[in-house]
N, C-alpha and C positions, 0 to 999 in steps of 0.2 A: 438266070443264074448270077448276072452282075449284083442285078437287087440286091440279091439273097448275102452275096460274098460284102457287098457293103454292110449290110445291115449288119453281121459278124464283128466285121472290124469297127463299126460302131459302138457295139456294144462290149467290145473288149475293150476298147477303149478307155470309155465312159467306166469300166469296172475298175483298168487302171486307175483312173483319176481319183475313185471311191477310196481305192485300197491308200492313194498317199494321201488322201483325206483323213479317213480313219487315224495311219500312223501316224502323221501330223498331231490330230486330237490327242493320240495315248502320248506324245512325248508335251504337248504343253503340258493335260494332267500329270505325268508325273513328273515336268518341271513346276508346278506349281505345289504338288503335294509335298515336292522333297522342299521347296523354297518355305513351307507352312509348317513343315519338320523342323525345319533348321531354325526358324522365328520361335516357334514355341518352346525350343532347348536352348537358343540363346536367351531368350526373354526368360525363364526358367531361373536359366543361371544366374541372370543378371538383379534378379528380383529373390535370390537366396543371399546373393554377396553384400546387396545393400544391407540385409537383416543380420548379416554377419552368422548365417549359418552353414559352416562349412560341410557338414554333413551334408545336407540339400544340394550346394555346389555339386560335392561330388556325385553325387547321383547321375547329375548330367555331365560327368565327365567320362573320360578315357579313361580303363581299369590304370593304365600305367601313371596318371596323373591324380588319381580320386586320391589315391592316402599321400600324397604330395601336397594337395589342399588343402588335407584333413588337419595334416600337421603346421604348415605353415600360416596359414589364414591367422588362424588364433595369434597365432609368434606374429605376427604384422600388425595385429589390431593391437596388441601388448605393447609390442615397442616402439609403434608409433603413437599409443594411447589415443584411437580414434573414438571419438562421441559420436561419432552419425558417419551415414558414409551413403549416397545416394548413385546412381548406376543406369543411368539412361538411354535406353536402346536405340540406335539408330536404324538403317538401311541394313541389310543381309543382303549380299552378295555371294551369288554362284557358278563358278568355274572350274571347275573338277573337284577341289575344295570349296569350304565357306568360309566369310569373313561376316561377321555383325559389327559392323558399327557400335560406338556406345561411348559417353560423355560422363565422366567422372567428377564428383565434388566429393573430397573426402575430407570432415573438420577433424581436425588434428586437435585434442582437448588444450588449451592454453599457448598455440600456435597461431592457429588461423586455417580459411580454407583451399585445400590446393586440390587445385580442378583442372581437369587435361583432357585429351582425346585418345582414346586409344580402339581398339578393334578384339576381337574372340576368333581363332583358330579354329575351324570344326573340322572334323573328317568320320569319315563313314567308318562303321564296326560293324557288321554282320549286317548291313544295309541301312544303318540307323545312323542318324548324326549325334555325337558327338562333340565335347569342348576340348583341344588340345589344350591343356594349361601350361604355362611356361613359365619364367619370369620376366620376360616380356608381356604376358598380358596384364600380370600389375602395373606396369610403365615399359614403353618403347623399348627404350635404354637401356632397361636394364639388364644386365648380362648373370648369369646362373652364378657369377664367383662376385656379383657386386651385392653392397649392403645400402635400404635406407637409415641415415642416419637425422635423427633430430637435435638441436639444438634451441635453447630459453636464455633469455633475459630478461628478469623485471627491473622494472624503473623505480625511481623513490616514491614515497606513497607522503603525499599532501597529508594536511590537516584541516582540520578543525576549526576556525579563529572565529575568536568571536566580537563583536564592535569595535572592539578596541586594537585589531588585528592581530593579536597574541593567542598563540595556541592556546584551546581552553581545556587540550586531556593535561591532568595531575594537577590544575587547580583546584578542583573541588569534587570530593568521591560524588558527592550527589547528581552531580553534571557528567560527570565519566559512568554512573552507573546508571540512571534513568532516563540519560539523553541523549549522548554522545555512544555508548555502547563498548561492545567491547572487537578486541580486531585478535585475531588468533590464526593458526594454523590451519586451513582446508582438507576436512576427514570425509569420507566417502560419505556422510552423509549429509555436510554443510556447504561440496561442493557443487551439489545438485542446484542448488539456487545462487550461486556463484557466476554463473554462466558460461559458455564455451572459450573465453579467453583466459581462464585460472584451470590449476590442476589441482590435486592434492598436494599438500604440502607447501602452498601459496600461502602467505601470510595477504589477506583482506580481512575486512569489516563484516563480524560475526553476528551481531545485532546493531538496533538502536539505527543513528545518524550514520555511525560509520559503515552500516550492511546499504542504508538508501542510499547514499551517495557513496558508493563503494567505487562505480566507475568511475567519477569521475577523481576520487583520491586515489585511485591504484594508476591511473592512464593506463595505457596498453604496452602489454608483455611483448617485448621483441622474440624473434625464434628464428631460424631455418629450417629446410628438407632439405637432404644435399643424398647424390648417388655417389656411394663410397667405393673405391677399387680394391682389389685384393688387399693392394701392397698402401692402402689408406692414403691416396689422394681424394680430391675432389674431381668425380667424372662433369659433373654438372648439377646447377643448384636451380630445385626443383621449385620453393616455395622461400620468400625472404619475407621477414615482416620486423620493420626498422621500430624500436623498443621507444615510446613514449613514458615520459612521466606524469605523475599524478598532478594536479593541482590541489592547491588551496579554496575549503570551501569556506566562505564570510557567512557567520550565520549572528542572529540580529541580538543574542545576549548580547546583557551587559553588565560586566561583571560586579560592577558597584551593586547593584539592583540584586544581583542574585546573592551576595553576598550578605547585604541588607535581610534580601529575604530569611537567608537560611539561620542568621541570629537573631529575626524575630522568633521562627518558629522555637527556636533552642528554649525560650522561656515556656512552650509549653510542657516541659520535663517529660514525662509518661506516658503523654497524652499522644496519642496521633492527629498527624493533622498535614497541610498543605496550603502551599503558599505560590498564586501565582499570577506574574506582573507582566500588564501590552500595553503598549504604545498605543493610546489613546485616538491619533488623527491617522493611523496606517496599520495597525491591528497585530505590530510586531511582538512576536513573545520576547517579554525583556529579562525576566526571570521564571523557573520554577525550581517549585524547591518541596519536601517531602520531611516530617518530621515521623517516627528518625530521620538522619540522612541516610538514602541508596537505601532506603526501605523499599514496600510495595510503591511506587511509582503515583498515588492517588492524584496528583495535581492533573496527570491530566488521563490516568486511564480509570480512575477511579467514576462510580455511579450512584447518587445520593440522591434521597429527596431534598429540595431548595427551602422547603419551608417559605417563609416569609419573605426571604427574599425574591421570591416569584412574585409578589406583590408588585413590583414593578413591571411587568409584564401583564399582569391583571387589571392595575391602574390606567396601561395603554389600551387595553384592550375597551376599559369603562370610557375613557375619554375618546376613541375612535367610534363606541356606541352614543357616542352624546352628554355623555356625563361633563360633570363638572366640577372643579375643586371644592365649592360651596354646596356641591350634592349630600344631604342631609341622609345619616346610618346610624342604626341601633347599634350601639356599643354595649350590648346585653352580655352578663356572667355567662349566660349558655345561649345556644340556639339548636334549632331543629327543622332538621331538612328533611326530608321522606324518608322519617322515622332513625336517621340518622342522630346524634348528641356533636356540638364542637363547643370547644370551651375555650378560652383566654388562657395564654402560658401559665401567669399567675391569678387566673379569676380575674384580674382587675373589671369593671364596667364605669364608663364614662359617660352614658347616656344615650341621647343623640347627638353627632358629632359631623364635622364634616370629612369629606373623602378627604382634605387633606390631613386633618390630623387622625383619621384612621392610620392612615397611613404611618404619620411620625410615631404613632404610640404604637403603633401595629397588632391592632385589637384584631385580632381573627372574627370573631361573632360580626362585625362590622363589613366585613371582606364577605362572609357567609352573607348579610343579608343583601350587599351590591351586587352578589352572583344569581340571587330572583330578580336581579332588575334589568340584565343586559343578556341577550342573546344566547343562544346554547353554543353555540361557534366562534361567540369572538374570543375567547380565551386560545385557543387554537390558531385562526388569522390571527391575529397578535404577534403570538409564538412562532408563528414563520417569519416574521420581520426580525426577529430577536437570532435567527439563526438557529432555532429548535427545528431538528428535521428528521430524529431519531434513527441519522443514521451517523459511521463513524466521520470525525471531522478530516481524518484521511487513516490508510492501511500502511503501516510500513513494508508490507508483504507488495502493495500496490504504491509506489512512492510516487508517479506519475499521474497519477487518480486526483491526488489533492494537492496543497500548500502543505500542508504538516505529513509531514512523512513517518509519522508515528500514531500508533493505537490514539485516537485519543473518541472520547464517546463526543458525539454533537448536540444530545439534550432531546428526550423526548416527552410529548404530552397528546399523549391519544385522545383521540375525540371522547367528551364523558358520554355513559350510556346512559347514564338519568340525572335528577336534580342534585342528588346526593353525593355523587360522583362529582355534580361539576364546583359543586360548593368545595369538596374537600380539592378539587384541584385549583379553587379559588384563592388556596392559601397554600400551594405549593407542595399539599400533599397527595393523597391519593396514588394513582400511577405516575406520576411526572417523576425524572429522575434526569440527574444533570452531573456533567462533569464540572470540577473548578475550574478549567480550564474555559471550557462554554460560561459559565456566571462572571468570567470576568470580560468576558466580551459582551457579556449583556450590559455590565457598566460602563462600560467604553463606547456604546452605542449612546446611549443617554448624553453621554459627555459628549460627542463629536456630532451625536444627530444623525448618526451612519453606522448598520451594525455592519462590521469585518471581520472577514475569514481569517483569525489566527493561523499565523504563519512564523515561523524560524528561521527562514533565509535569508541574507541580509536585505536585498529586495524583494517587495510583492510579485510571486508569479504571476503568469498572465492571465491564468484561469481563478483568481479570488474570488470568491462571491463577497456580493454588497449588498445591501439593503437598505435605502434610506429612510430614516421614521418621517410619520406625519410630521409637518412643521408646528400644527399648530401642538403635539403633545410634548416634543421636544422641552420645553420653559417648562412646563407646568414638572412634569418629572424630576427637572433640574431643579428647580424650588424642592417638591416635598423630598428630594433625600439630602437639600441641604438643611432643613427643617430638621430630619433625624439627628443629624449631629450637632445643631444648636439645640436642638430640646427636647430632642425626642430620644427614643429607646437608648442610643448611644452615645447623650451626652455628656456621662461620666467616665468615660472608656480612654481620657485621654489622649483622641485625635488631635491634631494641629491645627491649628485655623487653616480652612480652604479648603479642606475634606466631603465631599459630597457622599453618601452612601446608606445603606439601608442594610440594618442586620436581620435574621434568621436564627429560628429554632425548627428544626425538623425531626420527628417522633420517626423510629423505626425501631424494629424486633418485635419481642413477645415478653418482654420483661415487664412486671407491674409495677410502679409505672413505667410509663416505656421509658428506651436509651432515649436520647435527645445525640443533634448535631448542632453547632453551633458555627454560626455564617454571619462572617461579614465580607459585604462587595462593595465598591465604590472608587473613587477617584479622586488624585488630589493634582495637580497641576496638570502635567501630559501624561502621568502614569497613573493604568485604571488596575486594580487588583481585585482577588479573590480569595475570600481564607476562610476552610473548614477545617472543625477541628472536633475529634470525635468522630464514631462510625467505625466499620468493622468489629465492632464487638467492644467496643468501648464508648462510653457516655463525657460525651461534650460541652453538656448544660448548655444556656440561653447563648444567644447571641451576641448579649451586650458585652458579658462574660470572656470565654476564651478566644472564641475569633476579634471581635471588634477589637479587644488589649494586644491581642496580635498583631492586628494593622496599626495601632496607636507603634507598635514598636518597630514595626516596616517604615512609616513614616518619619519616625523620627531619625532613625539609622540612614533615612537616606538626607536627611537635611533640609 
C-alpha cells in the first residue's frame, strides 16, 4: 500500500509540474503574440507617418485620437513645410502598457534636418493594441497648448565675375541670357531641383551658370524650430541653423574677348552664326557669343556638320596611318566611291597634288581619294584624341559630371558602315556632327599639341580630360593651316599675320542646291576660336566667305 500511495503522489506531482509548464508556455505565447501585436501596429504607424498618410495613421490608432491625426498631421506638415520625414522603429517595450521606441529625422524644406528620440503610447481596446496619440508623441515636450514654430533667413547671393573679377550679369544680354542664366523666384515646380535648403518663394538660379552653381551663390539659408507657449515665449529651441552667405564664383571669360566676339558677329547682319574663343594652353572658355545676341545659344548647344574643317582630324588620322605631307592625291572635278558622286565646292581640280596642299586648297575629291588609302578606323581613333566622343561635353542638369556645366554637344563620328560612308566622313560630312564649341578645341589641340576639355571656371576642375596628339603630327598640322591663311582657301579673308587655321563648307537640308554652313577655326597667339555662320534654315556660303571675315574681325577687334 506504501508503493501504491507513493506512486499517487508521484504522479500528482509530476501532473503539477506539467500543469505550470503548460501555464508557463500560454503566458510566454501570449506575451509574445501581444509583443508581435504591438511591433506590427507600432511599425504600421510608423511607416504611414513617414509617407505622411494620415489616414493610414489613424487606422492604427485610438477611436478618440484617429480624427485628432487626421486633422492635425496635414496642419504640421503645412506649417512646418516638411519634404521627407523618415520614422525609425526601435525596441517595443511591455508593461501593462506599450511603448515603441522610434528615431525621427524630419527635413523641414529650406530649414535643415531635425532628428530626435521619441517613443509611441499604445494601449489595449477590445484586446488589440492601439496608438495613444498625443502631442507628445510629435516631440517629448511638447504640451497640447504649445506650437511648433519655424523661422528663415537667407543670406546674400554671390555672383558671377568673370577674369576680370567684375560681375558679368548686365554687361552683356548675350552672356546673361546663354551663359549666365536667369535667377527668379522658387514656383512649386522649379523648387523641385532647388533642393531641400530652398522653399518657394526663394529667389535662386533658375537656369544656366546661375541654377549650376546655385549652391554655392545662394550659401546656406539660416532658420529655426522652436516650441512656442501659449502666452508665445520660447519653451526650447528644437533645431538652429546659423545663415551662411553665398560666394563669388570666378568663371574664366574675358570680357575684352567676348566683346570682340560679339562685334565681329554684328557684321554678319541676318545671317545667324556663332562665335567662340579658349584659352589655347588650358582650354578656358574665353568668349561665346551668338549672332543674334541671346538667340538660340548655337556656340555651344548647337549641332552642325564640320565640313572641311574636319580635315584636320582626317589629316591626323592619314599621318598617324603613315602618310605624309608629300603624299601624292587626285585633285579630280568629281570622284566616286561605291557608286557614291563628291565634287569640289567650286568644281575647281588641280590635278595631282600633295596632302599638303590638298589640304590648303581644300579640294574634297582629294580628301575622297586619301580615305581608299588609310584604314576604315582611323578616322574614328583620330577623333577620340580630338575630344569627339558623341556625347555631352557636360549636362547642366548634372554640373558635377563635367567641367562645363552646360548643354553643350562633344562631337560625334560613328564608325562608317562602308567606303561611301567613310569617304563622305573624310570631308566632315556624312553622320559627323559637331558643336562650335568642340571645333574650337580641336584648334586649340593643334596649337598646344594637347586636346582640353573646355571649361568656364576660372580653374581647371580636377576631373578635365586631356589628350595629347602624336608628336610627330603636331608640326606638320601647324604648317598646313598655316599654309591656308598665307595661300590657301582663306587668304583673302583678311586675317592678321600669325593666324593659323582652316576653313569649311558644310551642305545640309534638302534644298537644290543644298544650304551650305560656313566655318572658320584656328588660332592666333593663345586664343584658338571657332565661327559658324549659317545653319538652322538659313545658307552661309563657303567658308572663306562669312566665317573666315568674321574671325578676320574677332581678330582684329582684339588687337
Amino acid at each position: 500500500m506504501a508503493l501504491i500511495a507513493g506512486a499517487v503522489v508521484l504522479v500528482l506531482a509530476l501532473t503539477a509540474v506539467l500543469v505550470v509548464l503548460h501555464v508557463q508556455s500560454d503566458r510566454r505565447h501570449a506575451r509574445a503574440k501581444s509583443l508581435a501585436e504591438a511591433t506590427r501596429v507600432s511599425d504600421g504607424f510608423l511607416t504611414a507617418w513617414s509617407k505622411g498618410d494620415a489616414a493610414a495613421m489613424a487606422g492604427f490608432a485610438t477611436a478618440d485620437t484617429a480624427g485628432y491625426i487626421q486633422a492635425e498631421i496635414p496642419k504640421l506638415a503645412k506649417s512646418l513645410q516638411i519634404a521627407s520625414q523618415t520614422y525609425k522603429p526601435g525596441p517595443v517595450t511591455i508593461r501593462g502598457a506599450a511603448t515603441a521606441a522610434f528615431h525621427a529625422d524630419v527635413v523641414l524644406q529650406g530649414v535643415g534636418t531635425w532628428s530626435y528620440d521619441n517613443h509611441l503610447s499604445l494601449t489595449k481596446v477590445d484586446g488589440h493594441w492601439k496608438v495613444a496619440f498625443t502631442s507628445a508623441t510629435v516631440y517629448p515636450d511638447l504640451a497640447p497648448d504649445d506650437t511648433l514654430a519655424r523661422s528663415r533667413q537667407l543670406g546674400t547671393r554671390g555672383q558671377l565675375v568673370g577674369a576680370d573679377g567684375r560681375a558679368l550679369r548686365g554687361r552683356s544680354i548675350e552672356l546673361d541670357g546663354n551663359l549666365l542664366g536667369q535667377v527668379g523666384a522658387y514656383t512649386d515646380d522649379t523648387i523641385k531641383n532647388a533642393g531641400p535648403l530652398f522653399q518657394v518663394g526663394d529667389v535662386g538660379g533658375l537656369s544656366g551658370l546661375e541654377r549650376a552653381y546655385n549652391a554655392q551663390l545662394a550659401g546656406t539659408p539660416g532658420g529655426t524650430l522652436k516650441i512656442k507657449t501659449a502666452a508665445g515665449g520660447t519653451k526650447r529651441t528644437l533645431l538652429e541653423q546659423s545663415v551662411v552667405n553665398g560666394t563669388n564664383v570666378p568663371l574664366s571669360i574675358d570680357f575684352t574677348t567676348q566683346k570682340a566676339a560679339e562685334s565681329a558677329l554684328a557684321g554678319l547682319g541676318a545671317l545667324t552664326g556663332s562665335l567662340v574663343a579658349i584659352d589655347v594652353t588650358t582650354g578656358k572658355v574665353l568668349a561665346l557669343a551668338n549672332n543674334p545676341l541671346n538667340g538660340f545659344g548655337r556656340a555651344i548647344k548647337g549641332t552642325y556638320p564640320p565640313g572641311s574643317t574636319f580635315k584636320i582630324v582626317t589629316t591626323a588620322a592619314a599621318l598617324m596611318s603613315g602618310k605624309s605631307a608629300s603624299t601624292p592625291l587626285a585633285c579630280t572635278p568629281t570622284a566616286n566611291v561605291g557608286g557614291r558622286p563628291f565634287v569640289n565646292a567650286e568644281g575647281e581640280s588641280y590635278g595631282t597634288i600633295s596632302l599638303e596642299d590638298a589640304f590648303a586648297k581644300s579640294c574634297n575629291t582629294a580628301f575622297v581619294d586619301l580615305s581608299t588609302q588609310i584604314p576604315r578606323d582611323s578616322i574614328t581613333t583620330a577623333a577620340a584624341l580630338f575630344g569627339f566622343t558623341g556625347k555631352a561635353l557636360a549636362d547642366i542638369n548634372t554640373a558635377t559630371d563635367g567641367p562645363l556645366p552646360i548643354t553643350s554637344f562633344g562631337g560625334s563620328v560613328p564608325p562608317a558602315t562602308d567606303a561611301a560612308d567613310f569617304a563622305g566622313e573624310s570631308i566632315g560630312q556624312g553622320r559627323i556632327v559637331v558643336s562650335p564649341l568642340q571645333m574650337a578645341s580641336v584648334a586649340a589641340a593643334v596649337a598646344s599639341g594637347t586636346w582640353r576639355q573646355p571649361y568656364v571656371s576660372a580653374t581647371a576642375p580636377a576631373n578635365n580630360a586631356s589628350h595629347a596628339l602624336p608628336s610627330a603630327v603636331v608640326p606638320v598640322l601647324r604648317q598646313f593651316m598655316a599654309d591656308v591663311v598665307a595661300t590657301g582657301t582663306a587668304k583673302d579673308s583678311g586675317l592678321p599675320s600669325g593666324t593659323f587655321g582652316k576653313t569649311g563648307t558644310a551642305e545640309y537640308g534638302t534644298n537644290t542646291p543644298l544650304d551650305t554652313i560656313s566655318w572658320f577655326i584656328g588660332w592666333r597667339g593663345n586664343v584658338a576660336f571657332a565661327c559658324q555662320a549659317g545653319g538652322d534654315g538659313t545658307n552661309g556660303g563657303f567658308g572663306a566667305d562669312a566665317a573666315a571675315h568674321t574671325c578676320a574681325r574677332f581678330l582684329n577687334n582684339l588687337g
